[in-house]
N, C-alpha and C positions, 0 to 999 in steps of 0.2 A: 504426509506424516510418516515419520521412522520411529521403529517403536524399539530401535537399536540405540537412541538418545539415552533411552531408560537399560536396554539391558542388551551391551556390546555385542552381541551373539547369535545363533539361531535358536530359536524353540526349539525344544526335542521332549516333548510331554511324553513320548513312548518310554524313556526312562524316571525323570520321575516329574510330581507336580510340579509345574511351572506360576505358576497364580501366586504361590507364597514368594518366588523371588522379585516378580515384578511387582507388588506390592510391596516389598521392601527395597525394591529401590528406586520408589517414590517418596515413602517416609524416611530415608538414608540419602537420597540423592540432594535432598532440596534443603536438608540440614548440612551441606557442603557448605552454602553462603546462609551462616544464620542471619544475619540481617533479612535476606532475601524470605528464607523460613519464618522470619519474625512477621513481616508484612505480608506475607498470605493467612498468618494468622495460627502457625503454629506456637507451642506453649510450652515443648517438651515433650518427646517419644524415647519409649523405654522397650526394644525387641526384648523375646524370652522365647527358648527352643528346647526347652526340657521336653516334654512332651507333646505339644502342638505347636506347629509355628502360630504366635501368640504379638499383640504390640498392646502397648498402653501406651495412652497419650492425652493430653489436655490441648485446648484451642480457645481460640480470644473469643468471648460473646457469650460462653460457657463457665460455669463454675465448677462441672461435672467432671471426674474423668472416666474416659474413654476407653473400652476394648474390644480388639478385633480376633480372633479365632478362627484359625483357616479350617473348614469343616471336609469341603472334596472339590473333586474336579473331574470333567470329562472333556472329550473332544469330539468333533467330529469332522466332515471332512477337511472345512477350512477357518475350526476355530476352536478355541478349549476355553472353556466355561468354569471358572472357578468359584467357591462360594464362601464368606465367613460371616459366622456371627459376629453381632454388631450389639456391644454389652455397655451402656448405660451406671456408672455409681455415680450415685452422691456423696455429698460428708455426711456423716454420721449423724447430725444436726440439722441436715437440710430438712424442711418438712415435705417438700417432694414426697421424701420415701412413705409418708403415710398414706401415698398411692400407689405404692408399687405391694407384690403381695407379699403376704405375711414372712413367707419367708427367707424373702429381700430382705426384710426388717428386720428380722432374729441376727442374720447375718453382719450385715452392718454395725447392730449394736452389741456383736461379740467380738471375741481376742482376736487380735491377728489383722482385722478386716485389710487393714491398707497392705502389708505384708502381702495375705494374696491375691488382691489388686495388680499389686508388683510383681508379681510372678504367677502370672495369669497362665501362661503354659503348664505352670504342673495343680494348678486350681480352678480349669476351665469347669469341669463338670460341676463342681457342689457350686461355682458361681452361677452355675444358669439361671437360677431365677433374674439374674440382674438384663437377660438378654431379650432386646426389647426390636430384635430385626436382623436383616441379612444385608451385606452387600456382598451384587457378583461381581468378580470380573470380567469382559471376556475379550479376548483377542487371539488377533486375524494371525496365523499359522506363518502366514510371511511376511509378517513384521508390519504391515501394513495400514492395521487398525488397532483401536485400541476402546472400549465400552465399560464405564463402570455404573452401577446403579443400588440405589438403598430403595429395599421394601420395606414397609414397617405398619403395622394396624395405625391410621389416626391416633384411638383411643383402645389399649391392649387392658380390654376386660374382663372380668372374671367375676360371674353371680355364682353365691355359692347357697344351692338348693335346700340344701339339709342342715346351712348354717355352720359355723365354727364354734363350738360350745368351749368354752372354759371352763378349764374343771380347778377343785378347791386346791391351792398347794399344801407345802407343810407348814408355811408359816398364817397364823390363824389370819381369814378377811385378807387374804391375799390369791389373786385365782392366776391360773397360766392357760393356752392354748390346747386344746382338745381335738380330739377328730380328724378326719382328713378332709382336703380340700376341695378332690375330686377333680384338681386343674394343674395348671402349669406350676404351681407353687409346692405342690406335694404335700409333702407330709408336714405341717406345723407343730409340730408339738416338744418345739424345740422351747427355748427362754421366750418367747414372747408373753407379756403380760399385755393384759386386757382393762387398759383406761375405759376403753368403749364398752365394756360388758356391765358395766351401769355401777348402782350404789353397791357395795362391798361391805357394807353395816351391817345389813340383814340376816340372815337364814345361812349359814355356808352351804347345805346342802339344796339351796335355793340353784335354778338354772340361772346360769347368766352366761351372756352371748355376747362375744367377739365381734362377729360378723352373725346376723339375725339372719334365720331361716328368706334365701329369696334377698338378703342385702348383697350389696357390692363387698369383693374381696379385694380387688384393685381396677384402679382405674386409671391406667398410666399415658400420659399424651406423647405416645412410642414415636411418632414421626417427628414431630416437632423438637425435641429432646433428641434425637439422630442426627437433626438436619445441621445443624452445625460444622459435624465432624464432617458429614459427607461435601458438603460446599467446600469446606477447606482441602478434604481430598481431590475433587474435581478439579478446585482451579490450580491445586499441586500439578497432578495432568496436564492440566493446556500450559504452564507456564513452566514445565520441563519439556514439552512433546513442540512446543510454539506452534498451539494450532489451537483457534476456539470452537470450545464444543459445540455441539446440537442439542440440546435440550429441549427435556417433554417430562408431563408429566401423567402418570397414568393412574389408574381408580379404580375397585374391584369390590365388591362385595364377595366377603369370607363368613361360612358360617358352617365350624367344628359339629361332627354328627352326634356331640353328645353336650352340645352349649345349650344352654340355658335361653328360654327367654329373653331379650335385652342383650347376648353376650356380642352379637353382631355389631361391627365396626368398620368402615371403609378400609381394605388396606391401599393405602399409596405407596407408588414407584416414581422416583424420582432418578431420569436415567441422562448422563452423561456422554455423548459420541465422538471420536473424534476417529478421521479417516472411513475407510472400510468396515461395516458392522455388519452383522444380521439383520435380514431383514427384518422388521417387526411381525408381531404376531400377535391377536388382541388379547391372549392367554398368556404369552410370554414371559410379561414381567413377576406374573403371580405364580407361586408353585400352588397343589394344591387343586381343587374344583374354585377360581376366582369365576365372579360374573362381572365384565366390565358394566361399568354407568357410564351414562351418555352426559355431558354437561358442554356447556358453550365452550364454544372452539374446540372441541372433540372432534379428533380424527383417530383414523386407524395406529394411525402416529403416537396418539396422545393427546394433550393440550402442547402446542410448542411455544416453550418460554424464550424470555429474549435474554436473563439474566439470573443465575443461581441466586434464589428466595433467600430472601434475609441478608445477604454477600455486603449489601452496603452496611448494614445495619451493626453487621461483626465485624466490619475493618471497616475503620474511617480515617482517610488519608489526613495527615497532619502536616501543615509545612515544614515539619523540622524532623522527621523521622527518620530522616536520612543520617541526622548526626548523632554523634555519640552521645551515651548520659553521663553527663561528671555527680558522683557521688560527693558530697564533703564530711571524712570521717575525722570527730575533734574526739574529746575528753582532755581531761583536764593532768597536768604531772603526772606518770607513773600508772597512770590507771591501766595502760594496757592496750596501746591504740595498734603499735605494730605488730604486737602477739597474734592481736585479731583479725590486721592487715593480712599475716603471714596463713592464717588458718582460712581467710576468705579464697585469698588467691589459688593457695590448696581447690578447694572444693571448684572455682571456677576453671583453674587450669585442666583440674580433670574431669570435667564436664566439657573441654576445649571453647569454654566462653571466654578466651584471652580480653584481660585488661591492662590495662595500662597505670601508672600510680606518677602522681607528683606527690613528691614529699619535703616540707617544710621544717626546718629544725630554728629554733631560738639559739642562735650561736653559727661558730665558723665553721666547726666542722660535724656534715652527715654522718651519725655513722646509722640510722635508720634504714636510709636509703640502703647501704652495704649492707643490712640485713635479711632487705626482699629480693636485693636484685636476684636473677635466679633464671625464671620462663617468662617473667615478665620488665617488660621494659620501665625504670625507673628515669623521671626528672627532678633532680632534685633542685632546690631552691634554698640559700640557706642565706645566712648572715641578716637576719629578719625575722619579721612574721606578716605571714599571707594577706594577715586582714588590716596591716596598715602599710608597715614601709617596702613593702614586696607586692604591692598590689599589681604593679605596673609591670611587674614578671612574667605576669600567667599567660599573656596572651602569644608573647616570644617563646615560653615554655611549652604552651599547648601546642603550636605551630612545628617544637621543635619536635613533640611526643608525636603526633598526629605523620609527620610525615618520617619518622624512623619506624613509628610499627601501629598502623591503622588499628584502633579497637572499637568494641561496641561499645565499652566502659570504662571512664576514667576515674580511678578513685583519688582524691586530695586528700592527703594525710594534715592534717594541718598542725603544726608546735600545738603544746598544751597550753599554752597561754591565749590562743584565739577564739573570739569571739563570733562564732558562725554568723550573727547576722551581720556582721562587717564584711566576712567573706561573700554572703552573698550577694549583699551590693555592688561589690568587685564584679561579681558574674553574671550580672544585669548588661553588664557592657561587652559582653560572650557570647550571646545567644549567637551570633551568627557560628557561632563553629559549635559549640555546646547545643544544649539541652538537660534542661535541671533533673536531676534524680532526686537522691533521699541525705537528709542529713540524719547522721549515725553518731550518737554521742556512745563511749564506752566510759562507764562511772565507773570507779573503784569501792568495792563495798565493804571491803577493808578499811579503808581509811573514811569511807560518808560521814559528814557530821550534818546532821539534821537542822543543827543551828544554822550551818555555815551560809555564806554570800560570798557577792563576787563573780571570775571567769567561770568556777566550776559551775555554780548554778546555771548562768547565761546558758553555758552548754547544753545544762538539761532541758535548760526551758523553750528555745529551738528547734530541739529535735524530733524529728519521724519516727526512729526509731532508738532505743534506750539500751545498751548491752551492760549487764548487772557483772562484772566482772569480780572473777576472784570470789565466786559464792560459795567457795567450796572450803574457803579461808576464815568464816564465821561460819554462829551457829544457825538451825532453822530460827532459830525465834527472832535473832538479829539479822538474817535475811529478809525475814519478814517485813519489817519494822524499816529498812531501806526499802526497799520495793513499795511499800507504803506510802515514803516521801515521795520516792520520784513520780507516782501516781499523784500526787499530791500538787508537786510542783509542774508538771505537765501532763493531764489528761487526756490527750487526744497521742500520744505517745505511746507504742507498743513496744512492751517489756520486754528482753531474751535474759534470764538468768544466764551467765558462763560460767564454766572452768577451764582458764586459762586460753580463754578468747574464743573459747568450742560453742557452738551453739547451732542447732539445725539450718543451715545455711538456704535447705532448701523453701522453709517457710521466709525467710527473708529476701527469697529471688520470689517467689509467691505476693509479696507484700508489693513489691513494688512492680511485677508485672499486672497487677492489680489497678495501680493506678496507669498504669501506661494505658492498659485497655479503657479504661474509665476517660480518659484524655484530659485529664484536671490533674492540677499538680499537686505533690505531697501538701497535706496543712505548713511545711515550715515556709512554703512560697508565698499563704495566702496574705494581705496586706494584713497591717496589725496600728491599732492608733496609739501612738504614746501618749504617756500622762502629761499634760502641759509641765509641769514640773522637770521633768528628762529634759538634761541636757544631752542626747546622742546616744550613745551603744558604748557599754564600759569596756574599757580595752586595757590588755596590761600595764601598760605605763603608767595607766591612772593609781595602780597598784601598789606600781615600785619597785616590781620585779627585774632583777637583772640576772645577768650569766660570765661566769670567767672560765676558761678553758686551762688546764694544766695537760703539759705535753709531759708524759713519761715515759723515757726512752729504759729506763732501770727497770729490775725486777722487784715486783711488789708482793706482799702476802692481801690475805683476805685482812688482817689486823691492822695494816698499812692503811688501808681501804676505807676501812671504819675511824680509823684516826682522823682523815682528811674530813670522813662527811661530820666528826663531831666537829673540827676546826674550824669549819665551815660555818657553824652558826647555827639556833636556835630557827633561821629564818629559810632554811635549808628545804626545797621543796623534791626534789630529783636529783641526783647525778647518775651517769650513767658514761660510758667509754670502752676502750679496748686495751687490753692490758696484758703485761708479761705474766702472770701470775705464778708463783711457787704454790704447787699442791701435790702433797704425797710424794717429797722428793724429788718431784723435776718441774719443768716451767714450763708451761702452754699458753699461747695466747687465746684469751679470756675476754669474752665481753662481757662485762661486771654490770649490775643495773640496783640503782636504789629506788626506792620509794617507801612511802609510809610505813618506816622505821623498816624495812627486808632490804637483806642484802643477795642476789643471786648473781649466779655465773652458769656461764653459758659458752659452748665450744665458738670461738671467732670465726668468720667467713672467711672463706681464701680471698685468697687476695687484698686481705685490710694488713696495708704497712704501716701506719703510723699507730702511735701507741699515745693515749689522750685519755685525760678524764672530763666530762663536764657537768658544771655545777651549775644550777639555776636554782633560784628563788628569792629572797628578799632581805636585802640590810646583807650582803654576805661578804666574809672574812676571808679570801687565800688561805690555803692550810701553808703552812712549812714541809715545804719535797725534801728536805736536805738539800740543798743547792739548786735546785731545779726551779726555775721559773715558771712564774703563774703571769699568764698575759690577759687581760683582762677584756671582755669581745664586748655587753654591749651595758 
């Protein structure tokens, strides 16, 4: 074992700690191949060096995130000993915390909580109570060994002697946290209120009690709730180090010279080896006065296990993990599909989760696709729609994408006209290169009609996930009131209100790393029984929707623009194109975009030469160009 895989160089702990760099480029190194990071069961790590070298991070098997906090370090002759606390949150929500101590909870359920979560380096101290253990590191001085291990109480208790009294607040029959705690939680007497301090009817100047003289103040399952991170940290180790560990586990009775009764708990170590270690030592792994216990297969060693507790249980290999996830993003005309195409790929590029996009347009010419290309690689597909006469595309298309720029993600933009469960049919015959992700409808809440039927509804009724676009273009109460349907019309569908395609990205990579862990596919995969009545899956043709393309090589105004979409017809769903435009004097090429009666413009991409308008929707008219030809596509 070279422990130069991890960190190019010599030790030199004489100038400064070394423990914070090798540990970060374990959680740095292994996110080089996120796919590779993905299947050890990482989630996402976030470093922070303001004030402690600090990381946060989630892992698959866990709903919790994670923090590390590098505490010190020593050496001796032939090894340097690093330590970090090892910090424990839940959501705000989880009922966990109503075992963690009081002042877990106050914190939690004040401002800020995730904020400093996130920047756990310059919030390490006021977060201690979340910290429920240590991991060391320690390695061999010439690069030869490499040892990490998590200690952490079983059950991290706290009987509180004198009780937590609640005292009366200012609002009448309402009581808050009283007193101190006399433990690791400190001082409570922060927001907590006191559900457990009994009936509130009574007497206000009546006692009432939090935590009852002699009751439990928390009772947290510290190891179990660790073990996660630490397995995924370990086999990070052997599968950047290529060397399997030694493993053992070790047992101690701990018991603080001012606990309580009951406060004693096993602490376990759970320690990881690879190459050259220290010797063991039956004190070693506990700091502290520990006393080890003796139980079956107890050696000086430890217990020696053959495999990291729980490893199978948080990663479970799947036949297809290897391949990428195809998203399919629809909505319906105008709604706002590439706004939000454009605002996702943002957020993933610079997270360097590169993906990949095919995109679908209803007519001959993309200019969609010319709108994302950028950091990520576009296929576009046009002269069709994906979910009928283009079906026979995707698989020349993915083949094309896949080997110009490998991703973990492909998202299908699909025309506003398509019917998702059409597409998905199509991608039943894919599995061998795909793997299904999440279908993403983006509605327009601008234009919803409650009444309405048809493509746009199918859209909604499909979908995994629902984006409320353009919320910021009504008022609350008519926000409302759409948000309401689309609950209405798909129940198992999670809402994101937008503005202008924004919406927390990272709760939507949450949503679907969710089911990836889970190993069951989004609800729009699970089978559905039609009404004997259905004839099939409504698709636009059954509609009657068509499209004609106008080539404009001339200079146009915005009033030009508006002319054409009223010439167009009553039946007029979208157009959208690239254009000369006259504004303010001079001419810029313009990509002009309609929908539900707006007209906007927008700076053109480089590189787009042709100059085009297109119209799609129903029963529609050519406008009159002045001599300019309308060619008619489908």
């Amino acid at each position: 074992m070279r422990l130069d895989a991890l960190l190019p160089r010599p030790l030199s702990p004489e100038t400064d700690a070394e423990s914070p760099s090798i540990l970060n480029c374990l959680l740095t190194g292994i996110h080089l191949d996120r796919r590779r990071a993905r299947a050890l069961g990482w989630r996402g790590v976030l470093p922070s060096n303001q004030l402690y070298a600090a990381w946060t991070c989630r892992v698959a098997g866990s709903p919790h995130v994670y923090g590390l906090v590098f505490l010190n370090e020593h050496t001796d002759v032939s090894f340097l000993h690093g330590t970090f606390t090892a910090h424990v949150f839940p959501h705000a929500a989880d009922s966990v915390l109503d075992k963690f101590p009081l002042q877990a909870l106050s914190l939690a359920l004040g401002e800020n909580y995730e904020e400093r979560m996130r920047n756990l380096s310059l919030h390490a101290p006021e977060l201690a109570p979340f910290c429920m253990g240590s991991v060391q590191l320690v390695a061999a001085l010439d690069g030869k060994g490499l040892s990490l291990s998590l200690a952490a109480p079983a059950r991290y208790r706290h009987i509180s002697r004198e009780g937590i009294a609640a005292r009366p607040s200012t609002d009448s029959g309402s009581y808050a946290a009283g007193g101190a705690t006399g433990g690791p939680a400190g001082d409570t007497t922060g927001d907590t209120t006191g559900d457990a301090a009994g009936d509130t009817t009574g007497d206000a100047q009546a006692e009432r009690w939090i935590v009852p003289p002699g009751g439990l103040e928390c009772d947290v399952p510290a190891f179990r709730l660790l073990l996660p991170l630490f397995t995924t940290l370990a086999a990070t180790a052997a599968t950047l180090l290529e060397e399997s560990p030694r493993l053992s586990l070790h047992m101690a009775l701990q018991k603080p010279h001012d606990a309580a009764e009951g406060d004693t708990s096993p602490t376990l170590s759970l320690k990881a080896e690879m190459g050259t270690c220290p010797q063991p030592h039956p004190l070693a792994a506990f700091p502290g006065n520990g006393r080890p216990i003796k139980f079956p297969s107890l050696s000086s060693e430890g217990k020696i296990l053959k495999r990291l507790p729980g490893r199978q249980r948080q990663i479970l290999a799947t036949p297809d993990a290897e391949l990428p996830v195809i998203h399919i993003l629809t909505g319906f005309l105008g709604a706002g599909k590439t706004t939000f195409l454009r605002r996702w790929l943002d957020y993933l590029n610079g997270r360097e989760q590169f993906a990949a996009v095919i995109q679908n347009e209803f007519g001959r010419i993309g200019l969609d696709a010319a709108l994302t290309r950028g950091e990520t690689h576009v296929e576009a597909l046009d002269e069709g729609c994906v979910c009928c006469s283009l079906a026979d595309s995707l698989r020349p298309g993915l083949q094309r994408l896949l080997e110009a720029a490998p991703a973990e993600q492909i998202i299908l933009e699909t025309t506003g006209l398509a019917n998702p469960a059409n597409v998905l049919e199509s991608l039943n015959d894919l599995s061998d290169m795909v793997r299904p992700g999440l279908v993403i409808t983006v509605a327009d809440a601008l234009a919803w009609d409650e009444a309405g039927s048809g493509i746009g509804m199918a859209q909604v009724a499909q979908a995994d996930v629902i984006i409320a676009n353009k919320a910021d273009a009504v008022s609350e109460q008519r926000l409302e009131a759409v948000l309401r349907d689309l609950r209405r019309r798909n129940p198992r569908a999670v809402i994101f209100p937008a503005v202008e395609g924004n919406i927390t990205f990272a709760s939507l990579e949450a949503l679907h790393t969710a089911w990836l862990d889970a190993h069951s596919p989004p609800p729009s995969r699970a089978p559905r029984l039609q009404p004997f009545s259905a004839a099939g899956n409504i698709n636009h043709s059954a509609e009657g929707f068509g499209s004609f393309c106008l080539t404009l090589p001339q200079v146009v105004s915005a009033e030009d623009i508006w002319r054409m979409v009223d010439d167009a017809g009553p039946g007029l769903c979208r157009a959208k194109g690239i254009v000369n435009l006259r504004m303010d004097g001079a001419v810029v090429a313009a990509v002009a975009q309609y929908a539900a009666g707006r007209l906007e413009f927008e700076e053109a991409p480089d590189g787009a030469d042709e100059r085009y308008m297109v119209f799609i929707g129903v029963n529609l008219s050519p406008p009159d160009t002045a001599g300019q030809g309308a060619s008619a596509v489908c």
